[in-house]
N, C-alpha and C positions, 0 to 999 in steps of 0.2 A: 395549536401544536407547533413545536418548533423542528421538528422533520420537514421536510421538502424533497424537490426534487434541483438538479442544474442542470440546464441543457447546456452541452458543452460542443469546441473545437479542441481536439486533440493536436498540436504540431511537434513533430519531430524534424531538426535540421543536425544533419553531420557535416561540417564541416572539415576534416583532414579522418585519413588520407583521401577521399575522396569525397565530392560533395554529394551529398543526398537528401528530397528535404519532402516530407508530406503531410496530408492535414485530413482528418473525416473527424466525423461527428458521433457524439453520441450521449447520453443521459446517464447520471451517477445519482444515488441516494443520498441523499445528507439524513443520515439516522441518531436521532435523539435514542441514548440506549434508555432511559428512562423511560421513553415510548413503545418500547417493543408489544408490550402487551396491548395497548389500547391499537396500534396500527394493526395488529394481526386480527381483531377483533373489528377494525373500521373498514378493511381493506379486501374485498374477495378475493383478488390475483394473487395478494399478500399473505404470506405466514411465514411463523417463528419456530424452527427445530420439528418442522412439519412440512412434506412435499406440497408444493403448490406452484403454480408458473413461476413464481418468486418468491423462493425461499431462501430465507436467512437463518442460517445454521450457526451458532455463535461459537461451536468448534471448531469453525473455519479460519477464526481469526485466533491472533497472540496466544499459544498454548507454552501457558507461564509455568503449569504443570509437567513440562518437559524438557530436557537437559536443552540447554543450546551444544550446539558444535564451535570448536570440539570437547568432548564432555572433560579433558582432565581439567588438574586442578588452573584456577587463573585467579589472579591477584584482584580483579573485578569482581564487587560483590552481584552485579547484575548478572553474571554470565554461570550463575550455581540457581538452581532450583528456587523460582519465589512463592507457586505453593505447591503441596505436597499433593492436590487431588482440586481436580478440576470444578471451577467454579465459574457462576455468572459471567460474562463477555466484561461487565463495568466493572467488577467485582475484580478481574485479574488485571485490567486497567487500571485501576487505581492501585492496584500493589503492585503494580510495574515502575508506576511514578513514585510511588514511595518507598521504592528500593533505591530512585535517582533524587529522593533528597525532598519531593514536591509534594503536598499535601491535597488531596481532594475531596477529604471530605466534606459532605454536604453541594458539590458540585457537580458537574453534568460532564457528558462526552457526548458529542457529535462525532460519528463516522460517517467519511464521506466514501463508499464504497458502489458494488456491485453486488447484490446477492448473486445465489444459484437462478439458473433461469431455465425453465425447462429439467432441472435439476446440474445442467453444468455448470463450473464455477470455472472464471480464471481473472484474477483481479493483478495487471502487472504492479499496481500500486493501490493502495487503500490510504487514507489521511483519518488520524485523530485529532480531531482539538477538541484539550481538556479545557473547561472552565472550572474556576475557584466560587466559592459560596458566594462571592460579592458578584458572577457573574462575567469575573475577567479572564482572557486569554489565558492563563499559564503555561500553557505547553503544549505542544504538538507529538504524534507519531507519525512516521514515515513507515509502512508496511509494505515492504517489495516484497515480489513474488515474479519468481521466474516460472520457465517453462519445465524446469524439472521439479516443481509443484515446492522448492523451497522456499524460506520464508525470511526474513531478517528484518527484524525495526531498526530503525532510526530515530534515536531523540533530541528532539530541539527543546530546550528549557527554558526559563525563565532568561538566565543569560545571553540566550540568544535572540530574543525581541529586542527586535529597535523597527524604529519609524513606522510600527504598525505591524509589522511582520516578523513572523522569525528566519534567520540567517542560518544556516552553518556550512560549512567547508569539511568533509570527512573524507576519509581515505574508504573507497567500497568496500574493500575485500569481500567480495561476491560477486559469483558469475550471473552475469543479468543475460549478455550475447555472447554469441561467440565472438561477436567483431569488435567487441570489446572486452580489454584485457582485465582482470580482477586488480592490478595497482595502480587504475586511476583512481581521483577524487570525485566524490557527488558536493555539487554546492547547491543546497538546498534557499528557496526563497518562496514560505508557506504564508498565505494572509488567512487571515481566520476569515470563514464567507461568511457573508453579509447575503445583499441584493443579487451578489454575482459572487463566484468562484476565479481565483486568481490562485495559481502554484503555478514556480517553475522548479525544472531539475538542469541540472549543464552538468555534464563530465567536464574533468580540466588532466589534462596526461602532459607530465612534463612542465608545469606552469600554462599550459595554452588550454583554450577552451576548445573542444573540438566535438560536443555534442550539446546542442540545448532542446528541452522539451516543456511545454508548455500544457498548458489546461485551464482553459476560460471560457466562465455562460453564466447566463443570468441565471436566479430562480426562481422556480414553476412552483406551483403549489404540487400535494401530494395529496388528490385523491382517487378515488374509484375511476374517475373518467378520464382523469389523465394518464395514469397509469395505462389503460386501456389502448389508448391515445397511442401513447408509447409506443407499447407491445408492436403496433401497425404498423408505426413510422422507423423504429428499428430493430428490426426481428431478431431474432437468436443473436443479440447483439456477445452474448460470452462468446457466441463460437464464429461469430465475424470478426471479432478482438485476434482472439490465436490465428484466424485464417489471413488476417493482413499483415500480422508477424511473421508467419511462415512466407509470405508473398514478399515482401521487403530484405527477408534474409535471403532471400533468392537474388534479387534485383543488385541487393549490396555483392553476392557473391560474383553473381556475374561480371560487376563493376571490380572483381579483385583487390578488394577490400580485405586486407587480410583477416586469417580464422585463427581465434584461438580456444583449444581443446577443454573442457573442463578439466580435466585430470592432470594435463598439464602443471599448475600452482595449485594442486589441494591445499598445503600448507595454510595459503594465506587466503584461505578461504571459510574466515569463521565469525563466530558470535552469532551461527543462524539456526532456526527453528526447521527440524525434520530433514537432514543432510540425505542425497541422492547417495547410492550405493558406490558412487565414483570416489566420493570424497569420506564415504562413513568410515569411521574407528570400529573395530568389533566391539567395545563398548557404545560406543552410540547404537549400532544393531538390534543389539540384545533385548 
């Protein structure tokens, strides 16, 4: 099977206006959606659209069946309806890419995610790499998720591979922290994993780079006993995720770090899946 697991170091460095810089550890799935069924069937702690220590509910992710924000009209065919009624996890995957041009069929997605654990979910970032029928990298997703349960991809294409990775430079427009403003840039830097996991993410405000965050581990197989394994070595790892985010937006505050508001720039706060009450349109509501 080509699911696995990656044991990972998470780093976070800020650099302006004030420095701030930390690192812990923790496990991500690299999920063949192709596998879902045969892991839910191999795996006790595991299942698929069923409560279990670790469930993976595939309405968690890319809901292609629902308006992005903000719902009026936009000159982008990605940002209107890609289908009309909810379908498979790979199924809205692959007509997500082929609304941006890429072909997958007969090829695979690997998500490298977090399911629910214990039944909570909180994944600040989830990563898709699609491969092509010959087996080759084509494209990546970028899936943020913030703490007000919103959702926004990011697509790195075909054009944006070089030297083994894909590249891109994007303007956010999404609130990911308060201490960071929605019109910086994400410059993305995904390598499709292999033996180890390698992404980075940098904001860049104003031309300067003034956040970088990284993600790197080798990988573990995936089965019964290491999953097990796991569970031990890092416990209710979703709800230690949100609990060192809420502990650092402290530490940052204290440091006077300035705060900025959600509702502050709703405007320039779109193309994202399930918009918080701060920023929704009464057609998005509805």
């Amino acid at each position: 099977m080509s699911s696995c697991l990656y044991e990972c170091d998470v780093m976070h460095a800020r650099f302006a206006p004030r420095e701030h810089r930390f690192v812990y550890r923790l496990f991500l799935f690299a999920i063949d959606l192709d596998e879902l069924a045969a892991l839910h069937h191999r795996l006790p702690l595991f299942s698929v659209n069923r409560a279990n220590l670790y469930s993976f509910r595939e309405s968690d992710y890319l809901p292609t069946h629902e308006p992005l924000h903000p719902a009026r009209d936009n000159p982008n065919p990605i940002c209107h309806l890609i289908d009309d009624k909810p379908r498979g996890l790979k199924a809205r995957v692959v007509g997500y890419l082929a609304a941006q041009g890429v072909d997958l069929t007969g090829g695979r997605v690997v998500l490298v995610t977090l399911p629910r654990i214990f039944g909570y979910l909180f994944n600040p970032v989830s990563f898709y790499f699609c491969y092509d029928r010959h087996g080759a990298c084509v494209a990546t997703l970028a899936e943020v998720t913030n703490t007000f349960r919103e959702m926004k991809p990011y697509f790195l294409g075909p054009s944006a591979r070089a030297d083994g990775a894909f590249r891109l430079r994007v303007p956010k427009h999404f609130y990911v922290s308060p201490f960071s403003d929605v019109d910086v840039e994400f410059d993305f830097m995904l390598r499709p994993p292999d033996n180890r996991l390698a992404v980075q993410i940098d904001d860049h405000t104003g031309g300067r780079r003034t956040l970088t965050s990284t993600l790197t581990g080798p990988r573990r197989a995936l089965t019964g006993a290491r999953l097990a394994w796991f569970t031990v070595k890092y416990p209710l790892l979703t709800l230690r995720i949100i609990a060192l985010i809420h502990w650092h937006a402290l530490l940052l505050w204290l440091k006077r770090v300035p705060w900025f508001t959600k509702a502050g720039r709703a405007a320039e706060q779109r193309d994202l899946y399930r918009p918080h009450a701060s920023i929704a349109q009464p057609q998005d509501v509805a």
